[in-house]
C-alpha positions, -999 to +999 in steps of 0.1 A: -309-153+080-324-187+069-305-211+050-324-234+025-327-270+029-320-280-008-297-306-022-269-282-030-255-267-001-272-264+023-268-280+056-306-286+066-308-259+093-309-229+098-293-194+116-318-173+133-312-132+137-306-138+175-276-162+164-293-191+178-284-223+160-311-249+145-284-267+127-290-308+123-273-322+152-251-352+147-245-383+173-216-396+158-200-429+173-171-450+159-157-484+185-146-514+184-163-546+206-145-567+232-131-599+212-158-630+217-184-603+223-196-600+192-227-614+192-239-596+219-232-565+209-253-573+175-279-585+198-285-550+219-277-531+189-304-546+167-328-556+184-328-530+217-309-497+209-318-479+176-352-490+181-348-472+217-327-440+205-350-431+173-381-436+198-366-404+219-380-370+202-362-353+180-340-384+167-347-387+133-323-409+115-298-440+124-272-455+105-247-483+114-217-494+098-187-518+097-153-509+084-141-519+053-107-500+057-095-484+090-103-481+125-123-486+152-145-515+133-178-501+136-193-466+131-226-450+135-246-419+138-280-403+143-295-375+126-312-352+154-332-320+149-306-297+164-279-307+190-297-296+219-319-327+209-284-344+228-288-328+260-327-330+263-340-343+291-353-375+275-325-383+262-301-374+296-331-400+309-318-426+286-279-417+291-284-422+327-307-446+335-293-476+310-312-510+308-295-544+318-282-550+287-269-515+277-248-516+313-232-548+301-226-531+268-212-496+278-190-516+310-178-543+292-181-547+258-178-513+242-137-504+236-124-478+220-152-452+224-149-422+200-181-401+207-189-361+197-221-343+195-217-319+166-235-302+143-239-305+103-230-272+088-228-281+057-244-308+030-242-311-010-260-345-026-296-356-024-293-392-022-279-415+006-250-446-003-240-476+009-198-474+010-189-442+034-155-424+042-147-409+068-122-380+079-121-374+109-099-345+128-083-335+158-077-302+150-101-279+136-103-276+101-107-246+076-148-248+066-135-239+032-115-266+022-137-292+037-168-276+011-144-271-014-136-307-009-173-316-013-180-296-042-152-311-062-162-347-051-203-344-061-192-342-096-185-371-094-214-399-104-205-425-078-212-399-050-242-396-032-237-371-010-213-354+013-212-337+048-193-314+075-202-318+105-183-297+136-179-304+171-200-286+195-181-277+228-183-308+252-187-289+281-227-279+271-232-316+278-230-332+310-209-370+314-237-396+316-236-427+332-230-443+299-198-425+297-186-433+329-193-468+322-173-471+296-146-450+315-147-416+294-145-412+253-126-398+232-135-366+211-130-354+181-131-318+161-142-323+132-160-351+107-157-350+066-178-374+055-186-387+022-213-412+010-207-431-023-232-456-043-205-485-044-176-492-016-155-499-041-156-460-047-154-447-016-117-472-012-107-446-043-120-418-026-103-422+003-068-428-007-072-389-026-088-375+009-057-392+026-032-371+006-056-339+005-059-341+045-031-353+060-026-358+102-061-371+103-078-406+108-095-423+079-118-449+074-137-464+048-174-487+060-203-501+043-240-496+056-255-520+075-284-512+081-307-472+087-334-465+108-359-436+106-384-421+130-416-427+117-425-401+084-389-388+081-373-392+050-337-404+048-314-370+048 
């Protein structure tokens, strides 16, 4: 069974009859930076990672943001072309072979490392935005009320899109050496995540996502900045 890639609903992937999964994989990444070691961090993050991490095949999109509401501080994730993009062998290469400046990064700067590979099961919208919320959950949620969720939100003008992703089980992936410098991650179950044209929408949003889903950690960013792999359009 194929499932369309179109605007509304679908989650840009697809199920094959054998049950194997070619479901957009998500790198998703929220932390906060050792104090004074800011400007570092901005350093290998602008001007050596994403270029580095969209280079790898199969990477196709990169976003970064800064939080506006909530924490850790800073939140980004990459758009793959399945999750097993995550454990392919050029990207393991990368994981565990790190340059200078990523060990100094992943031993000492990084803090506060939330990290989970999942997959994107579900999309409505056909437009990126620039203020983003973020649910995110320990416990896995119902699919339903996460699309129901969606579908009620999309009606609304000042969203752009929004997204489900779902943890795939960490024990397909084996614990790199940028894990182990940071001294393990922590995981999560489940990400809702909803995109809005203005942050001051996404602050509204988020209050009424706070109340709908409660026991779960909120945050509300604004883009910084997106990078694509080279003829890949920004979904």
């Amino acid at each position: 069974m194929t499932k369309a890639n179109s605007p509304t609903g679908a989650a840009g992937g697809s199920w094959t009859s054998d049950g194997a999964d070619t479901l957009p994989g998500i790198l998703a990444i929220f932390n906060n930076v050792a104090p004074g070691r800011e400007a570092e961090f901005e350093e290998w993050f602008q001007h050596e990672h994403l270029a580095e991490r969209i280079a790898v095949p199969g990477f196709l999109i990169g976003r970064r943001h800064e939080a506006v509401s909530g924490q850790p501080r800073y939140f980004n994730f990459y758009v793959t072309q399945s999750a097993a993009v995550l454990k392919s062998a050029a990207y393991l290469e990368r994981l565990d072979e790190p340059t200078p400046m990523t060990h100094t990064v992943m031993s000492e700067i990084f803090k506060d490392m939330i990290r989970t590979v999942c997959r994107r099961t579900f999309r409505l919208g056909a437009m990126r935005g620039t203020g983003v919320v973020t649910v995110r959950f320990g416990e896995r949620p119902a699919e339903t009320a996460l699309r129901t969720a969606i579908e009620t939100l999309i009606r609304d003008k000042a969203v752009a899109c929004g997204e489900i992703w779902r943890a795939v089980d960490p024990l397909e992936f084996p614990v790199s050496m940028e894990e182990r410098l940071r001294g393990g991650d922590r995981k999560i179950e489940a990400c809702l995540l909803v995109e809005t044209l203005r942050v001051p929408d996404a602050e509204k949003i988020a209050v009424a996502l706070a109340r709908e889903f409660q026991r779960t950690e909120i945050g509300v960013y604004r883009l910084l900045c997106e990078i694509t792999a080279d003829g890949v359009p920004a979904l």
